[in-house]
mmJSON file of the N, C-alpha and C atoms, coordinates in Angstrom:
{"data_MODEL":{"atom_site":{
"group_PDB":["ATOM","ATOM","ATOM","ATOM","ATOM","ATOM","ATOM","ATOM","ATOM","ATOM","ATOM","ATOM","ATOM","ATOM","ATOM","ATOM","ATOM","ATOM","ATOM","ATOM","ATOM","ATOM","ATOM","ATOM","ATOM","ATOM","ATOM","ATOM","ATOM","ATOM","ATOM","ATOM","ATOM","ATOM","ATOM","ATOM","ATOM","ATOM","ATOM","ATOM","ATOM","ATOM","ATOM","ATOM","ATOM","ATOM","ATOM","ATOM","ATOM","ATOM","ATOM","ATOM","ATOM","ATOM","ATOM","ATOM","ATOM","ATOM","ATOM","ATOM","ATOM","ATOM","ATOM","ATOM","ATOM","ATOM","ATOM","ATOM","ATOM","ATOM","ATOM","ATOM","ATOM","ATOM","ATOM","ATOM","ATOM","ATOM","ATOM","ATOM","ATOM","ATOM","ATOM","ATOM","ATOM","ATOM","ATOM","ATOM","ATOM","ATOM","ATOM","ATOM","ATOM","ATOM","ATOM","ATOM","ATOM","ATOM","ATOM","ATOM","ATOM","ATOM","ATOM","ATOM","ATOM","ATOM","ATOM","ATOM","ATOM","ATOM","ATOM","ATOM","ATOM","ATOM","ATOM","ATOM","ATOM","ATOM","ATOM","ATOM","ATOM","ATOM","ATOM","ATOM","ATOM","ATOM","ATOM","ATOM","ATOM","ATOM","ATOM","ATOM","ATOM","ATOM","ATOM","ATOM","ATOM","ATOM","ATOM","ATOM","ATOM","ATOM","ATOM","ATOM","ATOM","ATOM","ATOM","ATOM","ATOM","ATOM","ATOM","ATOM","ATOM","ATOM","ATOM","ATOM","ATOM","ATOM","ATOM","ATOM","ATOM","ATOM","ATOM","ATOM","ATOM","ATOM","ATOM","ATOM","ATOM","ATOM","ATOM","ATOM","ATOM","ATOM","ATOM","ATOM","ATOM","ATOM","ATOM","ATOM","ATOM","ATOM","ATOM","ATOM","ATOM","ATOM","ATOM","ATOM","ATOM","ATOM","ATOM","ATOM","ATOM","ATOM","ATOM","ATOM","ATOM","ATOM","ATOM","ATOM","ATOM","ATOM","ATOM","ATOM","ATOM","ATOM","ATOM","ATOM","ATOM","ATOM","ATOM","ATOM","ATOM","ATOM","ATOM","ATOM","ATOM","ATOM","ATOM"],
"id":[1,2,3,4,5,6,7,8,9,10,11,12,13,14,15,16,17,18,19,20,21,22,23,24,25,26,27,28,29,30,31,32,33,34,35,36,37,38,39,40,41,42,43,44,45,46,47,48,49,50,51,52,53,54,55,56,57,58,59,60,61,62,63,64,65,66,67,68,69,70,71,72,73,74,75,76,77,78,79,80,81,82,83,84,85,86,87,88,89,90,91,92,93,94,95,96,97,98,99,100,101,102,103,104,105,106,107,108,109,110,111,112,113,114,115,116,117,118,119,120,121,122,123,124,125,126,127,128,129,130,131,132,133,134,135,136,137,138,139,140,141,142,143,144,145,146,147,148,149,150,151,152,153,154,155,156,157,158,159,160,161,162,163,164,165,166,167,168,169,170,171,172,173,174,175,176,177,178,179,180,181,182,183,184,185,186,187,188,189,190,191,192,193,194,195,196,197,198,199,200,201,202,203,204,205,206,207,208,209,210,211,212,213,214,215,216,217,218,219],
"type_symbol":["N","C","C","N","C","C","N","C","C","N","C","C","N","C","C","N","C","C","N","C","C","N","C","C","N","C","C","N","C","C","N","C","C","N","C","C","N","C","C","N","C","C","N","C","C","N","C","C","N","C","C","N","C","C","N","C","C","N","C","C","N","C","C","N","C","C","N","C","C","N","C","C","N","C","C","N","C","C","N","C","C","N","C","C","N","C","C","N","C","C","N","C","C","N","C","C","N","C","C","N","C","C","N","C","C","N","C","C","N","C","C","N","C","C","N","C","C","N","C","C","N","C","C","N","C","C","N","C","C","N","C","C","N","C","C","N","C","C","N","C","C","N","C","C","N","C","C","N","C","C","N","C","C","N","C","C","N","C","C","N","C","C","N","C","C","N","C","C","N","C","C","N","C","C","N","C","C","N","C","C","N","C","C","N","C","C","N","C","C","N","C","C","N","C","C","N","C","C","N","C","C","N","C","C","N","C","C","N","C","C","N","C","C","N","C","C","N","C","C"],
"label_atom_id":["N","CA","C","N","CA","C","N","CA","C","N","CA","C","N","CA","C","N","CA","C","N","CA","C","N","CA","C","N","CA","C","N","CA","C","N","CA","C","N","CA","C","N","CA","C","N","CA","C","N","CA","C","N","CA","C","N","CA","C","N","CA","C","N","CA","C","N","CA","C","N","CA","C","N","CA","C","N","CA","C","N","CA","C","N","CA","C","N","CA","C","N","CA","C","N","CA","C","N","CA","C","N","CA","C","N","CA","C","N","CA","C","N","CA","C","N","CA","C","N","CA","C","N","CA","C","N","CA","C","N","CA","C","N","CA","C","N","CA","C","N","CA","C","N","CA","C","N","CA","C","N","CA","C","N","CA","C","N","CA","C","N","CA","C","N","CA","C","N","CA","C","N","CA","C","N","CA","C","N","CA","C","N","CA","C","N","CA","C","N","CA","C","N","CA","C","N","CA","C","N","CA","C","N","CA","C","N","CA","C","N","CA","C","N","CA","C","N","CA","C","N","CA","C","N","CA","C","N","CA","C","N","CA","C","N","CA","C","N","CA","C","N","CA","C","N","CA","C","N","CA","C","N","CA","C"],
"label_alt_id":[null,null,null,null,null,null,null,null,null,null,null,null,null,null,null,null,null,null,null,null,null,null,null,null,null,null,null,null,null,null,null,null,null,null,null,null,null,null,null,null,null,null,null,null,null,null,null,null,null,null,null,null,null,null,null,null,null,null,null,null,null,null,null,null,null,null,null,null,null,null,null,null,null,null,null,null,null,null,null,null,null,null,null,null,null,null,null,null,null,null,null,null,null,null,null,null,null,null,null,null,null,null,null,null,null,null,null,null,null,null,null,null,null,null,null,null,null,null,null,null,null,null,null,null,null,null,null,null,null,null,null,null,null,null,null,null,null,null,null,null,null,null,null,null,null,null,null,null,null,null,null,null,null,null,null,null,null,null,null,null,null,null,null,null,null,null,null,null,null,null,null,null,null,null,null,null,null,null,null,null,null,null,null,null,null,null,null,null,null,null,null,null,null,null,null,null,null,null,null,null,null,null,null,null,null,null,null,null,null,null,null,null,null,null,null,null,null,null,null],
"label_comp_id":["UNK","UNK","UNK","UNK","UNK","UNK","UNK","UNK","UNK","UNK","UNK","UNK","UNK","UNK","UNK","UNK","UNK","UNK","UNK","UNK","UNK","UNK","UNK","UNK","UNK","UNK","UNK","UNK","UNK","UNK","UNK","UNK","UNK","UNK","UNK","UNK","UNK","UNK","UNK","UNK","UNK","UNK","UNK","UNK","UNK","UNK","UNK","UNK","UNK","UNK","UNK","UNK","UNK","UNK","UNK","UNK","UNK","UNK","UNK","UNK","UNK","UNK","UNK","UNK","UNK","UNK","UNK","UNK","UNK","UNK","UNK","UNK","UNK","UNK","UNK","UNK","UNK","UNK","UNK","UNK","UNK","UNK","UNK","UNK","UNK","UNK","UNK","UNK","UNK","UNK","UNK","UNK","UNK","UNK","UNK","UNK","UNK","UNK","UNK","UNK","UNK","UNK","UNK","UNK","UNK","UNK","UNK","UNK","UNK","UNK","UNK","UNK","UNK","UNK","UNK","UNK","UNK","UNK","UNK","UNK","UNK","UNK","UNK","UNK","UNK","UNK","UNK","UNK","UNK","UNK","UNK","UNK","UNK","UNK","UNK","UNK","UNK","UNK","UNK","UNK","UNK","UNK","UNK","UNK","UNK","UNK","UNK","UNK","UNK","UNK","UNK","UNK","UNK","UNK","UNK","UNK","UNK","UNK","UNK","UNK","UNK","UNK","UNK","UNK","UNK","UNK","UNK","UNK","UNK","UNK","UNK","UNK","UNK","UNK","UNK","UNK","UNK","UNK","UNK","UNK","UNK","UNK","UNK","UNK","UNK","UNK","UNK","UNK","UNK","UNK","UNK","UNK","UNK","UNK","UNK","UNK","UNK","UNK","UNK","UNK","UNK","UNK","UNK","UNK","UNK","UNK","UNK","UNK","UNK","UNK","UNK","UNK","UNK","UNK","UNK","UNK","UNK","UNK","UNK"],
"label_asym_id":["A","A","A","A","A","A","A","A","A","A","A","A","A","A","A","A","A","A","A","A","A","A","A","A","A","A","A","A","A","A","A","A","A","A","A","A","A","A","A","A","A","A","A","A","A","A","A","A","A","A","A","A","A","A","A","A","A","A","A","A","A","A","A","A","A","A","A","A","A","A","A","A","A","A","A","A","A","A","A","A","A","A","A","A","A","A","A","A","A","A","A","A","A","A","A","A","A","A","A","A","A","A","A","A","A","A","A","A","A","A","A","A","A","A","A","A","A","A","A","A","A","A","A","A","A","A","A","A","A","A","A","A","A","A","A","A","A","A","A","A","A","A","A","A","A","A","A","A","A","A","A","A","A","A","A","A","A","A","A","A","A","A","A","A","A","A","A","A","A","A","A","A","A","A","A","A","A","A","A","A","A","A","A","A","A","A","A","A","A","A","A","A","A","A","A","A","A","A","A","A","A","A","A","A","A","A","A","A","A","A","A","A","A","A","A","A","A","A","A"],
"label_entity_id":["1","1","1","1","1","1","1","1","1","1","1","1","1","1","1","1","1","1","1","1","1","1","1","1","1","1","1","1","1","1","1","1","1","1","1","1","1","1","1","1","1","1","1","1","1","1","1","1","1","1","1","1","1","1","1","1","1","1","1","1","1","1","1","1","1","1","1","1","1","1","1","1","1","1","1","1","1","1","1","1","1","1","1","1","1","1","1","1","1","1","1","1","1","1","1","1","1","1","1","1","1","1","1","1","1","1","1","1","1","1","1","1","1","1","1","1","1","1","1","1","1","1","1","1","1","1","1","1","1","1","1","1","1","1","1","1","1","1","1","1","1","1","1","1","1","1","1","1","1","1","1","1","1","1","1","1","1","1","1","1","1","1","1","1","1","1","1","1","1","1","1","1","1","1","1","1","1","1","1","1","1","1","1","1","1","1","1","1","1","1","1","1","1","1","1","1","1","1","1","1","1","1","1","1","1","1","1","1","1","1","1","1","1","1","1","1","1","1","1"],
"label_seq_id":[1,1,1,2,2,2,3,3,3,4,4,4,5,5,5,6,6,6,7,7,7,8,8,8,9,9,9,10,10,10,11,11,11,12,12,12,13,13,13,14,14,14,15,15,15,16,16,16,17,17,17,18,18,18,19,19,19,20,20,20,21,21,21,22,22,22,23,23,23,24,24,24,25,25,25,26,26,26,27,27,27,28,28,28,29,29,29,30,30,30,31,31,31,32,32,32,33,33,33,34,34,34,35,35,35,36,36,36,37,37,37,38,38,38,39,39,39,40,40,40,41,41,41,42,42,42,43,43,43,44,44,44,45,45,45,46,46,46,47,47,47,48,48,48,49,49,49,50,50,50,51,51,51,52,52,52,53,53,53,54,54,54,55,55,55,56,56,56,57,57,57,58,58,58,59,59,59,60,60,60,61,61,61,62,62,62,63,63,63,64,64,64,65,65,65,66,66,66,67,67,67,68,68,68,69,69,69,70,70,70,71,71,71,72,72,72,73,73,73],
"pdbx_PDB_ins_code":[null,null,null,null,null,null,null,null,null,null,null,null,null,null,null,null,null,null,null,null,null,null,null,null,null,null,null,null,null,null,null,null,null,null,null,null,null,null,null,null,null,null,null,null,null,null,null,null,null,null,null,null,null,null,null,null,null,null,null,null,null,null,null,null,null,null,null,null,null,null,null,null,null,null,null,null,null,null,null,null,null,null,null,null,null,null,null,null,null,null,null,null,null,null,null,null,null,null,null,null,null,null,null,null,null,null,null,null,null,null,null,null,null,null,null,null,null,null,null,null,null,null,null,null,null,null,null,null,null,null,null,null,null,null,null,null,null,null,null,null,null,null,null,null,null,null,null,null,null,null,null,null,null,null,null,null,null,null,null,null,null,null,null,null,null,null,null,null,null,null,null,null,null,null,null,null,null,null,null,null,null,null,null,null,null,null,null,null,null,null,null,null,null,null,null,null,null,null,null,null,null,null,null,null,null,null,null,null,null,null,null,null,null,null,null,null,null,null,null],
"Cartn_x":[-12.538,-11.712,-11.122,-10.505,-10.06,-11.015,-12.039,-13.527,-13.904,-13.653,-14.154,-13.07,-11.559,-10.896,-10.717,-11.079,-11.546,-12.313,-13.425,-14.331,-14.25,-13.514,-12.414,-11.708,-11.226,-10.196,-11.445,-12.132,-12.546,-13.678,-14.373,-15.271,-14.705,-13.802,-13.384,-13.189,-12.784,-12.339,-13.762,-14.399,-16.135,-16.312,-16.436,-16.894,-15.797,-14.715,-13.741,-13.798,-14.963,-15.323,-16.588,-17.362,-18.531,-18.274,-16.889,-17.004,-16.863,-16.938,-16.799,-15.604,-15.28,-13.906,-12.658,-13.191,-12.789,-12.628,-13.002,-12.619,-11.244,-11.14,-9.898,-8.78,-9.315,-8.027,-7.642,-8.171,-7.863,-7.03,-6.978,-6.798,-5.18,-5.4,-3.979,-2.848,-3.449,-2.576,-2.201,-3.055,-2.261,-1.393,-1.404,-0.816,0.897,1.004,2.063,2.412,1.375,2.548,3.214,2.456,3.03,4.914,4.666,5.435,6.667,6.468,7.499,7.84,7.261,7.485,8.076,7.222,7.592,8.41,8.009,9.141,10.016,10.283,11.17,11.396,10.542,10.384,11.547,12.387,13.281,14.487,14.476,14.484,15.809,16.883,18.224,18.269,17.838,17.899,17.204,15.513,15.674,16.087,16.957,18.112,19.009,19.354,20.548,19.909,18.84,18.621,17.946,17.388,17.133,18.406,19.283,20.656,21.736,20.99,22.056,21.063,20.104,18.956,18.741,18.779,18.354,19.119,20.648,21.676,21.389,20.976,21.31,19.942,19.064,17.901,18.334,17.845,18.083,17.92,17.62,17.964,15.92,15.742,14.311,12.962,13.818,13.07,12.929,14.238,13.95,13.378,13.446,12.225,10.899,10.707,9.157,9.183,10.214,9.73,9.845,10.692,10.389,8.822,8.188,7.029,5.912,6.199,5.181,5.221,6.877,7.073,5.704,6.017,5.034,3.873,3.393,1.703,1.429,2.138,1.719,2.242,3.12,3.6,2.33],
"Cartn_y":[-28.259,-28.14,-26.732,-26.32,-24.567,-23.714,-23.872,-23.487,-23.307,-24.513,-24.421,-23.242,-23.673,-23.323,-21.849,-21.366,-19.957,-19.388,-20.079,-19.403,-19.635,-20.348,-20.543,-19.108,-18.764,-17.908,-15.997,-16.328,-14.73,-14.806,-15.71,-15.516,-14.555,-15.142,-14.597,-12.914,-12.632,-11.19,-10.308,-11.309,-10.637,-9.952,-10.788,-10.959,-9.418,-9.407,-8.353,-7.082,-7.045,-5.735,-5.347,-6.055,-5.507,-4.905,-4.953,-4.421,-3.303,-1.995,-0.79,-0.526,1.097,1.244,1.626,1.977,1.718,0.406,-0.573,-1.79,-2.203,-1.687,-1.615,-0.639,-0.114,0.961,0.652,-0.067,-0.536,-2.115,-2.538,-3.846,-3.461,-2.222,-1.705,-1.096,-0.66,-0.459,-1.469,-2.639,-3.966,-4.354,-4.598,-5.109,-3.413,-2.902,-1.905,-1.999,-2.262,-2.599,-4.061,-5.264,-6.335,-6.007,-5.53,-5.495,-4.389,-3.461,-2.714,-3.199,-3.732,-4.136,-5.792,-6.684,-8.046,-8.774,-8.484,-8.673,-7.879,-6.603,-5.668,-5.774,-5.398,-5.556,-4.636,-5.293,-4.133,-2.916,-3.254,-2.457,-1.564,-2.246,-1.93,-1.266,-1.466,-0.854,0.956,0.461,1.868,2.612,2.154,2.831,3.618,2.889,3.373,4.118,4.056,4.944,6.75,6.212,7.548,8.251,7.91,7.959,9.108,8.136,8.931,10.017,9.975,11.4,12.229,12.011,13.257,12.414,12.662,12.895,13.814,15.418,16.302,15.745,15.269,14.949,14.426,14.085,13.606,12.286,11.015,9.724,9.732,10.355,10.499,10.767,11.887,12.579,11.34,10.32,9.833,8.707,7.944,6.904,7.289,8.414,9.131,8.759,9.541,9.063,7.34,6.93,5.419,4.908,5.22,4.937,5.38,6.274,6.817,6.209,5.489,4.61,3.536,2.639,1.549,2.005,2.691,3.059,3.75,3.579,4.29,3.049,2.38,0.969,0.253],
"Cartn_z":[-2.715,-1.517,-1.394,-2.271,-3.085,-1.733,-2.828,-2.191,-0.804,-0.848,1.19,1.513,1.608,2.55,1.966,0.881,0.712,1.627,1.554,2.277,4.306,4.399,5.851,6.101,5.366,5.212,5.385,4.349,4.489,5.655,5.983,7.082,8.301,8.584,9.625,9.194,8.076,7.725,7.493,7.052,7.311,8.653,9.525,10.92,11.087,10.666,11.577,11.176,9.626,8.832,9.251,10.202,10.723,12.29,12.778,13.804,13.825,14.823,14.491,14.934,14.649,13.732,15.139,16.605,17.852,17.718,17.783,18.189,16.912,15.74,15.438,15.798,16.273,16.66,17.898,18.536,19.837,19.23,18.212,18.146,17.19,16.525,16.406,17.568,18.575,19.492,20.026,20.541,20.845,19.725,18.911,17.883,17.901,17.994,17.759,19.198,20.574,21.809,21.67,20.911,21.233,19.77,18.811,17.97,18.878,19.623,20.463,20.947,22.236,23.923,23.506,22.88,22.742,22.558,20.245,19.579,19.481,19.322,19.477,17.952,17.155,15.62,15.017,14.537,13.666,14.918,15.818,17.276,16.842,16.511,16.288,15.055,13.477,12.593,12.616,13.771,14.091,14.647,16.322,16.43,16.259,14.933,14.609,13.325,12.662,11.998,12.409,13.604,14.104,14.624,15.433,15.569,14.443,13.416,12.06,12.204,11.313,11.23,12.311,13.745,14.637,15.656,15.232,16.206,17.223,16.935,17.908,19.015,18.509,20.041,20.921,21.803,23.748,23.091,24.002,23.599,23.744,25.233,25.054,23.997,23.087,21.888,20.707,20.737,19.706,20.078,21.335,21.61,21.492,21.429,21.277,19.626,18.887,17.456,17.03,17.728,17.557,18.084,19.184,19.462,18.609,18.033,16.714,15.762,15.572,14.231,14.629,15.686,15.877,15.867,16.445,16.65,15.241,13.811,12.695,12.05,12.312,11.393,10.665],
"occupancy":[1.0,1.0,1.0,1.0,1.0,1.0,1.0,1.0,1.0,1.0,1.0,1.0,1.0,1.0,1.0,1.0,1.0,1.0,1.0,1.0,1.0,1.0,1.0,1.0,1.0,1.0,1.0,1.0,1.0,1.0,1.0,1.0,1.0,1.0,1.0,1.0,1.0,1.0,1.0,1.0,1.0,1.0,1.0,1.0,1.0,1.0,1.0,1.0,1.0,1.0,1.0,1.0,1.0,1.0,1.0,1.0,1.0,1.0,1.0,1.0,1.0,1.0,1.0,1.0,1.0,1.0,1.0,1.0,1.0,1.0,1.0,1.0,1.0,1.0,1.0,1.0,1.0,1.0,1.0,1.0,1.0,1.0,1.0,1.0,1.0,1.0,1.0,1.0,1.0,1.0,1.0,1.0,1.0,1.0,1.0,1.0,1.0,1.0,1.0,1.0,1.0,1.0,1.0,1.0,1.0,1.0,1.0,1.0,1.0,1.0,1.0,1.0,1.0,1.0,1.0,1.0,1.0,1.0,1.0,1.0,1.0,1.0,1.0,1.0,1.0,1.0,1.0,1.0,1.0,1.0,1.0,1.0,1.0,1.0,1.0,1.0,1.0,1.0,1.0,1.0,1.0,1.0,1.0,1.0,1.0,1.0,1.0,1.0,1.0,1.0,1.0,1.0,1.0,1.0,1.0,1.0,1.0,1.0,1.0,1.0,1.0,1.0,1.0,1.0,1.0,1.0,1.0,1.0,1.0,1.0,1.0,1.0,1.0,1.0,1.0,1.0,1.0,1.0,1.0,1.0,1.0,1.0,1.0,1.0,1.0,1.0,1.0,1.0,1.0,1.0,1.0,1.0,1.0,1.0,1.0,1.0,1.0,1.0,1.0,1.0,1.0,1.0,1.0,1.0,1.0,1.0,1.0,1.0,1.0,1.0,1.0,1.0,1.0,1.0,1.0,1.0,1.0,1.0,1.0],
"B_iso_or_equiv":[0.0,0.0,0.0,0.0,0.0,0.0,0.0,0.0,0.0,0.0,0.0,0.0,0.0,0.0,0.0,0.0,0.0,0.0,0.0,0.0,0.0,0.0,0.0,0.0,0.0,0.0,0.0,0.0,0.0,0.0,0.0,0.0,0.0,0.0,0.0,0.0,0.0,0.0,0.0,0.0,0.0,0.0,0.0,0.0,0.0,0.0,0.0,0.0,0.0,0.0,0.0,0.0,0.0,0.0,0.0,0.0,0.0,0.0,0.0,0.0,0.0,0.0,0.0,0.0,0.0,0.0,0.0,0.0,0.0,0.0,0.0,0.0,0.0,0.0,0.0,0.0,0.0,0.0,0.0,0.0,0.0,0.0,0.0,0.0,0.0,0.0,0.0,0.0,0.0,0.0,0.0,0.0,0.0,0.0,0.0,0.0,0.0,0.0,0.0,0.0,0.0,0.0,0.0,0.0,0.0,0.0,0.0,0.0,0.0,0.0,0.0,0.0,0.0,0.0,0.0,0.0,0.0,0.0,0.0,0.0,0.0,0.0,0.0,0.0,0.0,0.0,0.0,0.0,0.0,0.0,0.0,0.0,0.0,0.0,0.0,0.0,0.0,0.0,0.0,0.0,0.0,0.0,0.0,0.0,0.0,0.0,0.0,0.0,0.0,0.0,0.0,0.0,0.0,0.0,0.0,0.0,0.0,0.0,0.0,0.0,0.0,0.0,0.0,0.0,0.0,0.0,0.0,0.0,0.0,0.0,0.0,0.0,0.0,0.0,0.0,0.0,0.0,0.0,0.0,0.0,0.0,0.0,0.0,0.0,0.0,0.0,0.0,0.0,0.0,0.0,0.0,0.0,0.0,0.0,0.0,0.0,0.0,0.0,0.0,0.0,0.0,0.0,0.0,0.0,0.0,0.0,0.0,0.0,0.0,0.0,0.0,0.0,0.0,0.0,0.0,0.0,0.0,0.0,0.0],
"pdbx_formal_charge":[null,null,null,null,null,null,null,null,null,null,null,null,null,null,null,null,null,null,null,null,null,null,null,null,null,null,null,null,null,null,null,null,null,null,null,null,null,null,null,null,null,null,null,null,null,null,null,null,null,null,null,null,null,null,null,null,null,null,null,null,null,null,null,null,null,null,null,null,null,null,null,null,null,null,null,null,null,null,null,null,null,null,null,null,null,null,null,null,null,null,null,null,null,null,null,null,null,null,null,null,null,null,null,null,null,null,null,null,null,null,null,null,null,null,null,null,null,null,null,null,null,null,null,null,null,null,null,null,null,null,null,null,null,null,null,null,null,null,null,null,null,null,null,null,null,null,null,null,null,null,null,null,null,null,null,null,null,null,null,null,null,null,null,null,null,null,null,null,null,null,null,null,null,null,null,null,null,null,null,null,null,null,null,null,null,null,null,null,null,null,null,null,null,null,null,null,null,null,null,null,null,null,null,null,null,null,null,null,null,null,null,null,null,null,null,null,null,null,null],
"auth_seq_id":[1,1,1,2,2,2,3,3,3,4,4,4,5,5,5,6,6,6,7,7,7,8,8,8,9,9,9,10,10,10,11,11,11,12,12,12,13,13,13,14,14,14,15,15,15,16,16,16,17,17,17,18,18,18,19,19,19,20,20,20,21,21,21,22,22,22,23,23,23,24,24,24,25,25,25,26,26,26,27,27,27,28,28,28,29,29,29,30,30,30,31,31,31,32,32,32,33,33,33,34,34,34,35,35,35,36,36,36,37,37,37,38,38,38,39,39,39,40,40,40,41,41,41,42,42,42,43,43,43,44,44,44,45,45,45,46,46,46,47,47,47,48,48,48,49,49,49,50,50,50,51,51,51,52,52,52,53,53,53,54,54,54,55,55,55,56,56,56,57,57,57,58,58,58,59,59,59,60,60,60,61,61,61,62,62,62,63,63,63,64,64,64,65,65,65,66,66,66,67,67,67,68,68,68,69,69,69,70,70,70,71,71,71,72,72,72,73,73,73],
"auth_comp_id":["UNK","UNK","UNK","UNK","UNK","UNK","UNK","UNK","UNK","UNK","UNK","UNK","UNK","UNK","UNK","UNK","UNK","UNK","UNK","UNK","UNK","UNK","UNK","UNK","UNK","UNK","UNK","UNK","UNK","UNK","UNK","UNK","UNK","UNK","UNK","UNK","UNK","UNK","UNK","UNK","UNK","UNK","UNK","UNK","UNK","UNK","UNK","UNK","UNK","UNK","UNK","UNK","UNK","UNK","UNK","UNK","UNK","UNK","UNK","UNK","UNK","UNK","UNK","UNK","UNK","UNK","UNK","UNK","UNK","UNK","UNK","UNK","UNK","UNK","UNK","UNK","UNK","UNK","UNK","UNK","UNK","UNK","UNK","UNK","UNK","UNK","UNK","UNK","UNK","UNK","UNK","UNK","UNK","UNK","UNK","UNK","UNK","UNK","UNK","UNK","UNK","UNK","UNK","UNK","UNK","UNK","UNK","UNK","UNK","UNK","UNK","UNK","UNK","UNK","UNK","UNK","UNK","UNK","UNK","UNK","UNK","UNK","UNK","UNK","UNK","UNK","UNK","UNK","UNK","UNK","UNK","UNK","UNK","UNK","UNK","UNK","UNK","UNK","UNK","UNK","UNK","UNK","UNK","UNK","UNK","UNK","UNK","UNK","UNK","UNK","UNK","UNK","UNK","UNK","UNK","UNK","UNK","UNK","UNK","UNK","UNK","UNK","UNK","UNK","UNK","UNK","UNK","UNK","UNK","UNK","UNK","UNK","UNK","UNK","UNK","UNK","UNK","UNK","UNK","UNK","UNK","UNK","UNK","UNK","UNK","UNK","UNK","UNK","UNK","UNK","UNK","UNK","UNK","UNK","UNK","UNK","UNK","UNK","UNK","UNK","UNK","UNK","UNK","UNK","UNK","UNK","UNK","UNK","UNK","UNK","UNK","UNK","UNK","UNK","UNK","UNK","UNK","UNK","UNK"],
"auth_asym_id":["A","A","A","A","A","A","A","A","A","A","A","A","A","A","A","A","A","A","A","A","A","A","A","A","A","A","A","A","A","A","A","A","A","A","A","A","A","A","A","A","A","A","A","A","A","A","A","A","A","A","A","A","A","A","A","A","A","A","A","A","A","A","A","A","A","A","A","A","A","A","A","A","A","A","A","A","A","A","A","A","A","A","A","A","A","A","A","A","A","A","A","A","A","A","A","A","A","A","A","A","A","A","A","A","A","A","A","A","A","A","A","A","A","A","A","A","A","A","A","A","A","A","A","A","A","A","A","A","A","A","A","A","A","A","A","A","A","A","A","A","A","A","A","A","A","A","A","A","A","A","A","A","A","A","A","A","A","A","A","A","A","A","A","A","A","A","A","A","A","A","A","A","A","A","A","A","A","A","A","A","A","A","A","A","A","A","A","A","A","A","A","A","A","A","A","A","A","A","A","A","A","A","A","A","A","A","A","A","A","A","A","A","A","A","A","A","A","A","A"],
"auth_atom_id":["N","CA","C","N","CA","C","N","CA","C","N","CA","C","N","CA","C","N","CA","C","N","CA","C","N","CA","C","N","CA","C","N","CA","C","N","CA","C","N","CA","C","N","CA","C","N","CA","C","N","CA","C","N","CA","C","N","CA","C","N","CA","C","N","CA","C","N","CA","C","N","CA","C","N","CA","C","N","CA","C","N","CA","C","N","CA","C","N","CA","C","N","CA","C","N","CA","C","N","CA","C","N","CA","C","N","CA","C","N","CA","C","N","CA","C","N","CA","C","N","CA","C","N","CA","C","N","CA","C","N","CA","C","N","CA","C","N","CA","C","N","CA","C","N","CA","C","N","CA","C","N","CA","C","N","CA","C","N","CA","C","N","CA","C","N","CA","C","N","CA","C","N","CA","C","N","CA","C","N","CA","C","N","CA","C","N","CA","C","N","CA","C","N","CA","C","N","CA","C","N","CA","C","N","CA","C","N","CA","C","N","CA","C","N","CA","C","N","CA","C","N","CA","C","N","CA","C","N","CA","C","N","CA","C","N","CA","C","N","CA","C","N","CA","C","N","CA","C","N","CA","C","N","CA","C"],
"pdbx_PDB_model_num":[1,1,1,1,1,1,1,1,1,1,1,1,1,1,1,1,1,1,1,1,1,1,1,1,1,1,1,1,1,1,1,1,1,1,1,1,1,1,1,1,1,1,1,1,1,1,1,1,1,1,1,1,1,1,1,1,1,1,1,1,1,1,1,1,1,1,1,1,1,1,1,1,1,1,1,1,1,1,1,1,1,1,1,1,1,1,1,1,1,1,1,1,1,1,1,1,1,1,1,1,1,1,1,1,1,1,1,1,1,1,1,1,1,1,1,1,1,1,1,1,1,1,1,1,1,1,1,1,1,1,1,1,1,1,1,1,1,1,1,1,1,1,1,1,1,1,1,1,1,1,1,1,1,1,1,1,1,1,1,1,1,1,1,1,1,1,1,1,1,1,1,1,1,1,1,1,1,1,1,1,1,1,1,1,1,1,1,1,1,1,1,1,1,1,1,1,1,1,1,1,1,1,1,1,1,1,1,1,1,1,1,1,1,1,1,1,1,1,1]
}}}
């Protein structure tokens, strides 16, 4: 039973290592807009941590480095 649902489990990760390497990078940008825009993953801790570290930037400069956080998360 172990067994089977092992092999349940990596098929699918097979199938997702033969695709080419655009179709993951496209499947990471969905995945870093749904974690921004959606859930709002962590939203406030980075906030306020960019906040402390690059006080002197515009509010603009540091949503840019927050958007880099996600699309590199």
């Amino acid at each position: 039973m172990n067994r089977f649902l092992a092999h349940l489990l990596i098929l699918p990760l097979r199938v997702l290592s033969l695709l080419p390497l655009k179709v993951h990078y496209l499947f990471a940008d969905v995945l870093a807009w749904l974690m921004e825009k959606v859930v709002k993953y962590r939203r406030r801790v980075i906030d306020i941590n960019l906040k402390m570290v690059f006080g002197d930037k515009s509010d603009g400069e540091r949503r840019e480095i927050a958007h880099g956080y996600y699309k590199y998360l």
